[in-house]
VEXNUVO-956661 format. One record per residue: residue in three letters; x, y negated, z of N, C-alpha, C, O in turn. Coordinates in steps of 0.1 Angstrom, whole numbers, plus 2048, in hexadecimal, padded with zeros to 3 digits. Example, Ala and Ser with C-alpha at 12.3 -4.5 7.8 and 13.67 -1.06 7.14 Angstrom:
! VEXNUVO-956661
Ala88483984E87B82D84E88482184E88E821855 Ser88081684788980B84788180084F8867F5850 
***
This chain:
! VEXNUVO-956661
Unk737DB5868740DBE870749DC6866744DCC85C Unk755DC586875CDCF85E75ADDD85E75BDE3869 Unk757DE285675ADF1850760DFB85175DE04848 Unk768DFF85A772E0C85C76DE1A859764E2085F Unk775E1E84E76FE2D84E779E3784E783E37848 Unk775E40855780E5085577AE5984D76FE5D852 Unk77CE5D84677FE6583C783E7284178EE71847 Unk77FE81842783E8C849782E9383A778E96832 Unk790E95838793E9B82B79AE9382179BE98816 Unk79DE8B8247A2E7F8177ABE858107ADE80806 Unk7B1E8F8127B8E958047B2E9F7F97B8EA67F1 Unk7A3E9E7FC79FEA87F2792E9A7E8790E8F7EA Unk78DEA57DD789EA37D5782E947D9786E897D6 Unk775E987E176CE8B7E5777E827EF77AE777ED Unk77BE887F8781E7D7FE78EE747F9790E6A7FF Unk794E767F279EE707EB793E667E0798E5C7DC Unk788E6A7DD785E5F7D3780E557DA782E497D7 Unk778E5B7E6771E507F0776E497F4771E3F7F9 Unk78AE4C7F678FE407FC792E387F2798E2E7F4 Unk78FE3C7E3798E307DB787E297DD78AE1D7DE Unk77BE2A7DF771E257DB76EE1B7E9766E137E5 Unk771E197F4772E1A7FE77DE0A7FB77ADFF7F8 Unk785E0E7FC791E067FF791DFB7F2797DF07F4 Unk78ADFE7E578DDF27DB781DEC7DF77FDE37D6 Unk775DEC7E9769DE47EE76BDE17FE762DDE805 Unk779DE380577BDD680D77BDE181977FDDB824 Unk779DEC81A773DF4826783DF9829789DFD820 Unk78BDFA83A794E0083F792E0A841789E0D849 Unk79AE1883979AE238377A2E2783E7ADE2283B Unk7A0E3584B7A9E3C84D7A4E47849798E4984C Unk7ACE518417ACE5F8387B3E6B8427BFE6C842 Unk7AAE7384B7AFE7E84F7AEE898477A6E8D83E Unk7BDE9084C7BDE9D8437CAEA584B7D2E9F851 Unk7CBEB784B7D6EB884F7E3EB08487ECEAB84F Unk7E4EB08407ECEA78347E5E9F8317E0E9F826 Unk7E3E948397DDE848317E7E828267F2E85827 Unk7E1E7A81A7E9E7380D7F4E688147F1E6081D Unk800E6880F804E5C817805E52809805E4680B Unk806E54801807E4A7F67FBE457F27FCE427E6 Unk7EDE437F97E1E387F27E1E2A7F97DDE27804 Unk7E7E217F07EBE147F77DBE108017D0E14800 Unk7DFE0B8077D1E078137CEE1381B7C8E0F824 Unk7CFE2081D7CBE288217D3E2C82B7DFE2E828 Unk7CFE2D83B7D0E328487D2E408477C8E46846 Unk7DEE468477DDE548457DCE5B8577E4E5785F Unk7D3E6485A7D4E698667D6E7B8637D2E8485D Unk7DCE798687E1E8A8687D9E978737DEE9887E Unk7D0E9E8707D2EA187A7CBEB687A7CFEBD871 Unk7C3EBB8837BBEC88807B4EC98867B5ECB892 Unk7A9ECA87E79BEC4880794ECF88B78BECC892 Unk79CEDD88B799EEC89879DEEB8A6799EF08B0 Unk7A8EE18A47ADEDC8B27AAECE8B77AFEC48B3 Unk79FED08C079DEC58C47ABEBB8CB7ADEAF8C9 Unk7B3EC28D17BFEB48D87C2EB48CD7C4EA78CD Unk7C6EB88BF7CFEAE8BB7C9EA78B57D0E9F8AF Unk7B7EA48B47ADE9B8AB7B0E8E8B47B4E838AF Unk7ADE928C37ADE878CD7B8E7C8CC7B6E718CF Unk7C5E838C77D3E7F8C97D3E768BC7D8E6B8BD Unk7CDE7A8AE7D0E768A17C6E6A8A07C8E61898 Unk7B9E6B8AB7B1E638A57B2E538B87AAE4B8BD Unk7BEE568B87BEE4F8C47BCE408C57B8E3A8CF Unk7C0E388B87BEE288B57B6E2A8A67BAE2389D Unk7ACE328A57A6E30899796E3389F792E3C8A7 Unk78FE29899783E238A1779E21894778E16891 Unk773E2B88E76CE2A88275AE22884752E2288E Unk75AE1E87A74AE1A87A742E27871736E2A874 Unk749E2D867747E38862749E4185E754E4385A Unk742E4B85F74FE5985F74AE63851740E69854 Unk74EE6784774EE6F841758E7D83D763E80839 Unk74AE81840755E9384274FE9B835744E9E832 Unk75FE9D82F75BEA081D763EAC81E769EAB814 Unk767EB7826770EC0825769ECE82B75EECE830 Unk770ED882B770EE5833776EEC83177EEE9828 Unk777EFE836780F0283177EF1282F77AF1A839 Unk781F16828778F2482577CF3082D788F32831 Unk772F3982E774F42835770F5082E76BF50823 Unk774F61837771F67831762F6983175DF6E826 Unk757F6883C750F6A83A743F5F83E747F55845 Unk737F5F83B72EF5183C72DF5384E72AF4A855 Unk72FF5C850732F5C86773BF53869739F49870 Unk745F54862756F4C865756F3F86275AF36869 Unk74EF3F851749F3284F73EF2785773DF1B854 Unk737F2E85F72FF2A869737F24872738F18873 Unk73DF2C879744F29884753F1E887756F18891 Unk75AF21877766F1787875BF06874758EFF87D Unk759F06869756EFC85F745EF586973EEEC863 Unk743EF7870737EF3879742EEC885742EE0888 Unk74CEF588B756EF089375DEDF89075EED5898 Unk760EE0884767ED787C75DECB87F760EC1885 Unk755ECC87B747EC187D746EBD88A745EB188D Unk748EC7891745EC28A074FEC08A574DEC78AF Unk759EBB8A676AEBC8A876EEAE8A9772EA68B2 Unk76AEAD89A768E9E898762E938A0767E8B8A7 Unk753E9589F74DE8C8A074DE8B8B274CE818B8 Unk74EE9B8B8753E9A8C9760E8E8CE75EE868D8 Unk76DE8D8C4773E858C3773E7B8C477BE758CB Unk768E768BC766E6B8B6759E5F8C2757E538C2 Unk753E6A8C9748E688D5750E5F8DC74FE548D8 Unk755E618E3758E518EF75AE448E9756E398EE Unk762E458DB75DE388DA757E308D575CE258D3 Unk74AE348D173CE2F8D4740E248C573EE188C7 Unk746E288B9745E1B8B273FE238A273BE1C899 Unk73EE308A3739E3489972DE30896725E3389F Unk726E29889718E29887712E3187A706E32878 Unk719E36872714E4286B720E4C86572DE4B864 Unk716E58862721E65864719E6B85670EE6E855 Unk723E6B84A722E7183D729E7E83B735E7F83B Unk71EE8B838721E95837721E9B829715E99825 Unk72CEA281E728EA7814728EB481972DEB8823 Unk723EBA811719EC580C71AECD7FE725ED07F9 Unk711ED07FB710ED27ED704EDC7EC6FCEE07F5 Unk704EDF7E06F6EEA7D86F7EF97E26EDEFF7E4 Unk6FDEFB7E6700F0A7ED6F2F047F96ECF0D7FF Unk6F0EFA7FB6E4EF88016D6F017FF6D0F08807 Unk6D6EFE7F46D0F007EF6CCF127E76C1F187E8 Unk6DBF147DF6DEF227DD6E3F297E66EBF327E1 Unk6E2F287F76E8F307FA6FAF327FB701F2A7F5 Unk6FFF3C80470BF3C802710F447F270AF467E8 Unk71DF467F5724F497E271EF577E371AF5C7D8 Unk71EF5E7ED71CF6C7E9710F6F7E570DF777DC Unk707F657EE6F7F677E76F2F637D66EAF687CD Unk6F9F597D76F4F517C46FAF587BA6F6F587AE Unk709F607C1712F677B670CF747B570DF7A7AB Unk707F787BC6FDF8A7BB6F0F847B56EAF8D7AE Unk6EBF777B56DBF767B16D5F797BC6C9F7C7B9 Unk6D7F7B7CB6C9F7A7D26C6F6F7D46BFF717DE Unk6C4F627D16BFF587D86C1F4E7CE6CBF487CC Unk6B6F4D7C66B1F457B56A2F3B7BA696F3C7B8 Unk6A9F327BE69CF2A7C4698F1E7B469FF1E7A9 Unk68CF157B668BF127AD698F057AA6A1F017B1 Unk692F0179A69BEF9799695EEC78F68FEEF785 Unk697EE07926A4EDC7936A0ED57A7695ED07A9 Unk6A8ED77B06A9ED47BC6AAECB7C16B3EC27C0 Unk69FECD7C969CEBC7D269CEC07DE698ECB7E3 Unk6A2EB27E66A3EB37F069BEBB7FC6A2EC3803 Unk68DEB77FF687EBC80167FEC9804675ECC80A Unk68BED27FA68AEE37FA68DEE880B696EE3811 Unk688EEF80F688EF481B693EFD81E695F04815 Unk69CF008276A9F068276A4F1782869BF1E82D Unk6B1F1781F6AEF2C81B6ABF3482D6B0F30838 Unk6A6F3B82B6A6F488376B2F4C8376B1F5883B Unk6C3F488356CDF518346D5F4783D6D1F3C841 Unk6E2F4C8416EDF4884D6F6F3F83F6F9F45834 Unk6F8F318426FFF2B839700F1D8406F8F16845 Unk70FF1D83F71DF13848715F05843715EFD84B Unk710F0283870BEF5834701EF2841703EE8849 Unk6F8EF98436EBEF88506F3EF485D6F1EEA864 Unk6FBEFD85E702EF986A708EEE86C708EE9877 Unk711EE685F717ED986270FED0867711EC8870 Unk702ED085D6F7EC585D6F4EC786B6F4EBC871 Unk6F1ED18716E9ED48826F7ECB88C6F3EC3894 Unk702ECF88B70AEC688D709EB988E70AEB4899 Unk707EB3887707EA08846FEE9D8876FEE9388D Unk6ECEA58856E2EA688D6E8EA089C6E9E9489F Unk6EDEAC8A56EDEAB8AF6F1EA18B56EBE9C8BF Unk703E998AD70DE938AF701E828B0700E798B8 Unk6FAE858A36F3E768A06E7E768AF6E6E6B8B5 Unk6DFE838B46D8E818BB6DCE7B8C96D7E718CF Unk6E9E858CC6F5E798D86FCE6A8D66FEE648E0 Unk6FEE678CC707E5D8C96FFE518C2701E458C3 Unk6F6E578BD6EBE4A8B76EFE3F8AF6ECE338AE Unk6F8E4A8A56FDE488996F4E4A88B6F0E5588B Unk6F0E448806E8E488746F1E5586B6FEE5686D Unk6ECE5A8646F3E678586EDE6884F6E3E6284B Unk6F3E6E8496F3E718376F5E7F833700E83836 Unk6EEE8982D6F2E988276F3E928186EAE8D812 Unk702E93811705E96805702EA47FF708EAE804 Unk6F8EA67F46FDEB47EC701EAF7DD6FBEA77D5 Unk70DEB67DB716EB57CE70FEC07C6709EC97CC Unk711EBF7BB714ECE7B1722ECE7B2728EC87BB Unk728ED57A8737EDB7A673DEC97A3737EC079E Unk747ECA7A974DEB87AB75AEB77A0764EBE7A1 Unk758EB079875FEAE79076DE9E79476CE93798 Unk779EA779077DE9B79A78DE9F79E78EEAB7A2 Unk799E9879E7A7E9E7A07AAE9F7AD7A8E967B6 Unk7B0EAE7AE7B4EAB7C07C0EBD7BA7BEEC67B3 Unk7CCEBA7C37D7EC67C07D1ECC7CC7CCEC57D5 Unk7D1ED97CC7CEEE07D97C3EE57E07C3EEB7EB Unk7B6EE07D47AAEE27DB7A3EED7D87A4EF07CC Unk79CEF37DF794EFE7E278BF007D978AF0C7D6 Unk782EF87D1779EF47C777EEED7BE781EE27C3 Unk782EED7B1786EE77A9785EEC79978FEEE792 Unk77AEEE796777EEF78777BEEC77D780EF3774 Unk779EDA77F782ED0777790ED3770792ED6764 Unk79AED277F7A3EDB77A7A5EE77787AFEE8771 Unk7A0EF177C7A3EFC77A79DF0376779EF0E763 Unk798EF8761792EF97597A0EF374B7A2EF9740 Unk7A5EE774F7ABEDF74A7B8EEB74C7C0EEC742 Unk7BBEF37557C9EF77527C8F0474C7D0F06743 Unk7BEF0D74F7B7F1874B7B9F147347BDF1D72C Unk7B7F077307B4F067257C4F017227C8F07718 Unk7CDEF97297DBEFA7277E0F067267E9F0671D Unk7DEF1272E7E1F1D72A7DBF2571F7E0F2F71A Unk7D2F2071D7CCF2470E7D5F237027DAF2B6FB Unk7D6F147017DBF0B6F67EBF116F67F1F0E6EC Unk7F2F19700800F1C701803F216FE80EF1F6F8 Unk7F8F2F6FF7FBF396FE7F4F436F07F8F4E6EB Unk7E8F386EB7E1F3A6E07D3F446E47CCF486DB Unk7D1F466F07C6F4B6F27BAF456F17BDF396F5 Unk7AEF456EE7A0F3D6EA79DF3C6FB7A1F40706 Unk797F356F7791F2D70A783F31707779F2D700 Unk785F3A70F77DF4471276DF4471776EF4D720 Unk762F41718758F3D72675AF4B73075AF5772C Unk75AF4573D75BF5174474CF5674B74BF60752 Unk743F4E747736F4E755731F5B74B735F63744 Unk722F55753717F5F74D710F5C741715F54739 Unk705F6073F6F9F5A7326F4F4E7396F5F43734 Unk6EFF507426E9F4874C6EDF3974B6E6F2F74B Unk6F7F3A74B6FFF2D750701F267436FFF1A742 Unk707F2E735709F2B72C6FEF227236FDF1671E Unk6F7F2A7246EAF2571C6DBF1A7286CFF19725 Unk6E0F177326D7F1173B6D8F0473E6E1EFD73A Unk6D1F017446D7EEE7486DEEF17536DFEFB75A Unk6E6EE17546F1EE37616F1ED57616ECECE757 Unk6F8ECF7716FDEC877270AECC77A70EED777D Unk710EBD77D71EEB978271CEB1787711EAD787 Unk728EAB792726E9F79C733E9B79873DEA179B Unk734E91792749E8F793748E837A0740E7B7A4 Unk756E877A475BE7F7B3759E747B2752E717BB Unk75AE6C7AA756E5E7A774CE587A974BE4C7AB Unk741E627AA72DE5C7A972FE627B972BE5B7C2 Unk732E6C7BC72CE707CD73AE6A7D973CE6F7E4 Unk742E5F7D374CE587DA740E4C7D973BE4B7E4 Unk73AE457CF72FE3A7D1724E3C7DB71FE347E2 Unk722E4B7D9712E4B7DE714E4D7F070BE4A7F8 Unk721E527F3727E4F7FD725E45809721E43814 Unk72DE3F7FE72DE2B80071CE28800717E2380A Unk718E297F970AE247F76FDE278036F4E21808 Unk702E348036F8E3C811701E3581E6FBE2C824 Unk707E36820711E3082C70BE1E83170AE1A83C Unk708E17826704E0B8276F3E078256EDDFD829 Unk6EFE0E8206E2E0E81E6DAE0F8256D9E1C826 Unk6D1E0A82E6C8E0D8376BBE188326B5E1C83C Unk6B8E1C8276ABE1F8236B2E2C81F6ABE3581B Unk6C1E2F8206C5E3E8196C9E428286D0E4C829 Unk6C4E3C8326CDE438436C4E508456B9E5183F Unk6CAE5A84E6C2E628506BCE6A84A6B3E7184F Unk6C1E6D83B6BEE748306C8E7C8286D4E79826 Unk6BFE878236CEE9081B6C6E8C80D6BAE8B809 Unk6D7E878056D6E887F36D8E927EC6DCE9C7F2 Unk6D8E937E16DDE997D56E7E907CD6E3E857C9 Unk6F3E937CA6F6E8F7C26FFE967B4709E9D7B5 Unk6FAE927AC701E9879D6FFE8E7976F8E8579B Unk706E8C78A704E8277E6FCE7B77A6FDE6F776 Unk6F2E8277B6EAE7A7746E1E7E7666D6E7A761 Unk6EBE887616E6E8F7526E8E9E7566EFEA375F Unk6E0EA474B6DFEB374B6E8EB773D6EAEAF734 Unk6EDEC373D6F6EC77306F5ED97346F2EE073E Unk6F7EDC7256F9EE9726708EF272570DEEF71A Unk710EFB72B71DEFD72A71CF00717725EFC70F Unk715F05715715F0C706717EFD6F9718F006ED Unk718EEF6FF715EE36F8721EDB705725ECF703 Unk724EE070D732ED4710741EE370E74CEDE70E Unk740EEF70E74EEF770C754EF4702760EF0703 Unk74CEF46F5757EEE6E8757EDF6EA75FEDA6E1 Unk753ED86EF75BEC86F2769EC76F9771EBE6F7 Unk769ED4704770ED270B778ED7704781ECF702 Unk77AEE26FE782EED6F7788EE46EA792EE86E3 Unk782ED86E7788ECE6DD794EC66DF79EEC46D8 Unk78FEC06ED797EBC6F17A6EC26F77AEEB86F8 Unk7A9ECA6F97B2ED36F87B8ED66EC7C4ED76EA Unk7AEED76E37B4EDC6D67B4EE96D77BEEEF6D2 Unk7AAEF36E07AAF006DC79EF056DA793F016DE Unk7A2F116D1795F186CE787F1C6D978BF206E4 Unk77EF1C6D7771F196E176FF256DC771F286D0 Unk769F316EB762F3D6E6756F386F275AF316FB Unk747F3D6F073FF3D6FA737F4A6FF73AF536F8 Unk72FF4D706729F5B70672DF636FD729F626F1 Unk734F6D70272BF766F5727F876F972AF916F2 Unk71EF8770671AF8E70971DF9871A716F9E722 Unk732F94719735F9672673BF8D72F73FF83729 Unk73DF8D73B740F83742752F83745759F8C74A Unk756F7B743762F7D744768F7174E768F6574B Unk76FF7775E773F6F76577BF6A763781F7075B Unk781F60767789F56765797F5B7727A3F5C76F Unk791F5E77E79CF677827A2F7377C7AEF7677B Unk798F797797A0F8576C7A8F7D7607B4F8075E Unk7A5F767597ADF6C74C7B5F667517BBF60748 Unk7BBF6475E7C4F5C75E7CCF6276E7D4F5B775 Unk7C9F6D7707D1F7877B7DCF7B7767E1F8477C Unk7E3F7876E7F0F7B76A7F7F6D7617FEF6D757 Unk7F3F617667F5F5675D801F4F769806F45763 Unk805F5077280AF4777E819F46779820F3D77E Unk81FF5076D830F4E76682CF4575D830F3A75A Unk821F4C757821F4274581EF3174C823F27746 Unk815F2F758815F2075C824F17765825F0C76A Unk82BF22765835F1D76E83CF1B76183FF0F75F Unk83EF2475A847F2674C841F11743847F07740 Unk833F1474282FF0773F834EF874883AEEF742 Unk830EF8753836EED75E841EEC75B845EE1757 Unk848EF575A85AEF475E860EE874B868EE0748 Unk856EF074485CEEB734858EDD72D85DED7723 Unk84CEDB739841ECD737846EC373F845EB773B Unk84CEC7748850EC1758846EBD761845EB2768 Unk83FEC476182FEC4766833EC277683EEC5779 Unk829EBC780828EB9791825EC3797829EC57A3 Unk81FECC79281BEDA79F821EE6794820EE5788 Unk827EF079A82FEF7793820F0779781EF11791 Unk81DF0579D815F0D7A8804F1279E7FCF0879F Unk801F1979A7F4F197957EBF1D79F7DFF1979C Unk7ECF247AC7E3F247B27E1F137BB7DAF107C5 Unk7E9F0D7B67E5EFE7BD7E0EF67B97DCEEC7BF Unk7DDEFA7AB7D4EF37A07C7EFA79D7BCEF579F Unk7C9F067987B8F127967B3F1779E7BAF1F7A5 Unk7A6F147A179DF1E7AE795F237A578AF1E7A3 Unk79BF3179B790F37790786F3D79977BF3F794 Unk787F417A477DF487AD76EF417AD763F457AA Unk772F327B376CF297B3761F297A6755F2C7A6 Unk768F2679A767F2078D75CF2E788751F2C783 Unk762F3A78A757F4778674BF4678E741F44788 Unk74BF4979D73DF427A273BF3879B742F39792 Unk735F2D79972FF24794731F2478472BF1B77E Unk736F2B77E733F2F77072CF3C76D72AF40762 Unk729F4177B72AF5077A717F5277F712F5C77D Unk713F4B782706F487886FBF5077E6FCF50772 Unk6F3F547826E7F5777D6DAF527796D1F56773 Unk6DDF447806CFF3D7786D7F307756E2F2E77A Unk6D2F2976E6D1F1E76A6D4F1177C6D0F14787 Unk6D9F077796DBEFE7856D8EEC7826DEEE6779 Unk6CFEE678A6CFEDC7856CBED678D6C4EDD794 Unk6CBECA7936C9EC27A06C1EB379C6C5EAC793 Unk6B7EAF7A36AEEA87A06B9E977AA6BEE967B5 Unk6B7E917A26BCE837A66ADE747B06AEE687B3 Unk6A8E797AF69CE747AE69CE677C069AE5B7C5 Unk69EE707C369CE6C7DA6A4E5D7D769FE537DB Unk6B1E5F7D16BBE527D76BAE497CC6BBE3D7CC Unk6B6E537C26B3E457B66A3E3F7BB69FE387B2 Unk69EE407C0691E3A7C6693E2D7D268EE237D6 Unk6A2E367D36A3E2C7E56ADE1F7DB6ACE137E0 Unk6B5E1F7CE6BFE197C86CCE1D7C66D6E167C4 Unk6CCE267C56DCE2D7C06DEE2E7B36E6E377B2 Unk6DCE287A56DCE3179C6E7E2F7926E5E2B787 Unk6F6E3279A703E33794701E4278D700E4D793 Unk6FFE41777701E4D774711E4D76D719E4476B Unk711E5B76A723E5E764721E66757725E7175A Unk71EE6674D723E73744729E7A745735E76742 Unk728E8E74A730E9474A739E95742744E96748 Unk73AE96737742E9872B750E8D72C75BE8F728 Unk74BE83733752E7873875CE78746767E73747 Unk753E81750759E86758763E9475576CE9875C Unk761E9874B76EEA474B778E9D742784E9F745 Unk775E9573777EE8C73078AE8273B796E7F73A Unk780E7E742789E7674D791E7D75079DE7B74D Unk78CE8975A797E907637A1E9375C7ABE8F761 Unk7A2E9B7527ACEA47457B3E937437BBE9174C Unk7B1E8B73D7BCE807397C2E7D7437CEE7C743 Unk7B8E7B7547C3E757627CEE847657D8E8276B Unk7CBE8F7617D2E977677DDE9975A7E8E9E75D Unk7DBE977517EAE937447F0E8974C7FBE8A751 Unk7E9E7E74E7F2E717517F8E7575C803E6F75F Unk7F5E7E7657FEE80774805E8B77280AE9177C Unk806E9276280DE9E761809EAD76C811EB5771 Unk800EAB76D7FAEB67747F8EC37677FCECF768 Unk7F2EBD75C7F1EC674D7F9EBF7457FCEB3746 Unk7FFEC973980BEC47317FDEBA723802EB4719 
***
């Protein structure tokens, strides 16, 4: 039986890789997004907003998926709002998607906030559970939009008698202009602005983070595991982890990265220094850059989410995620981080996104 999958988000980080991963293994991809991509050859772009149900009904009127993965959402000011839009979104969908009865599984990402909680809790330190995290951990006592999606697809699969998947990412390494989460780059232009301007590239996190283990997930490994949980009978019905594969410490990958650049590497040295403060007055010097480079986005808030990038550098304990569940069932696609930020930094020179 062929393959059809929708994609809810295809213009961001995971879903844009899932359709290249997707589509070079034979599978018909349609990619919803308010702005679907229109330039990925093979790709069904559906346009549509995922809050209003008529216009989902309207967009999704001759598209008839066997699988559905929903890799997006959309932030809010508070984990109430986040509850309430981003659980909506889940259910919006898949309500849509109910009459015609062709769905057979529903792939949800996620990530570590599972786990830690929402940003306000992990960024203050109330909520330091052990580590490194396995699936199996029992969900926190606190209000967090991740519980809700999953209770969602629950429901959707208990009516529709479709199989599912819970993805959790670490921090996703991986090119997307525009996105909400983006380290990668926000890291890569953060150090262009370094090298410009002659400022040292700075670490912004805590001790914690500097000196501790960590992982990453780059788009490329949780676009597979996607694919892999989606087809696999023995991964149905179950939530993963996924990250790399290896452990590293920021204090042993900052001056790699800081090499590559060609600028000077500083790391801890006692205060924390945000990355929205270092770079709250950088939006002329990157326009002033684009404009002289002939760079594609002239815009730095369309490229850096330092907000983002400080939470998750900004953390208080150590983070590390156990691979163990899917490499048991056969998953065991690994990536070298150091490999994954090297990739991203060369694909985003080659698309002139960084000079």
């Amino acid at each position: 039986m062929d393959r059809i999958a929708l994609i809810v988000g295809a213009s961001g980080i995971v879903g844009s890789n899932l359709a290249n991963e997707l589509l070079t293994t034979g599978w018909t991809v349609y990619g919803l997004a308010r702005r679907p991509p229109q330039n990925v050859p093979g790709l069904h772009p559906v346009a549509a907003d995922l809050l209003d149900p008529a216009s989902l009904e309207r967009a999704l009127t001759d598209v008839h998926p066997t699988h559905v993965f929903i890799t997006t959402w959309m932030r809010q000011d508070t984990e109430t709002e986040n509850i309430r839009v981003n659980s909506a979104l889940v259910r919006n969908i898949l309500a849509a998607l109910s009459p015609k009865h062709t769905v057979q599984h529903v792939a949800l990402v996620t990530g570590l906030k599972h786990y830690l909680g929402p940003f306000d809790a992990y960024a203050k330190g109330g909520t330091l559970p052990p580590t490194p995290f396995r699936e199996e951990l029992p969900r926190l006592e606190i209000d967090n939009f991740y519980y809700a999606q999953e209770d969602e697809v629950y429901a959707a699969a208990a009516r529709d008698g479709f199989t599912w998947s819970i993805h959790r990412p670490h921090t996703i390494i991986g090119k997307a202009v525009g996105n909400l989460m983006n380290m990668g780059t926000t890291l890569a232009v953060y150090a262009s602005i370094c090298k410009e301007t002659g400022r040292p590239f700075q670490w912004p996190g805590s001790e914690a983070q500097w000196n501790g283990l960590s992982d990453v997930t780059d788009a490329r490994v949780i676009a597979k595991q996607l694919a892999w949980a989606a087809t696999t009978p023995a991964a149905h019905n179950e939530a993963f982890n996924i990250v790399n594969g290896d452990y590293f410490r920021w204090s042993w990958l900052w001056p790699r990265l800081a090499a590559w650049f060609g600028v000077e590497a500083r790391g801890f040295d006692g205060t924390v220094h945000p990355l929205e403060q270092q770079m709250a007055h950088d939006e002329l010097v990157w326009q002033d850059l684009a404009a002289r480079y002939q760079l594609a986005v002239l815009e730095l808030s369309q490229l850096a989410s330092a907000w983002h990038t400080d939470l998750d550098l900004g953390r208080p304990l150590e983070v590390m995620t156990d691979m163990s569940k899917s490499r048991k069932l056969g998953f065991h696609v690994y990536q070298p981080t150091e490999e994954s930020f090297f990739d991203l930094f060369a694909q985003l020179r080659e698309d002139r996104i960084i000079p």
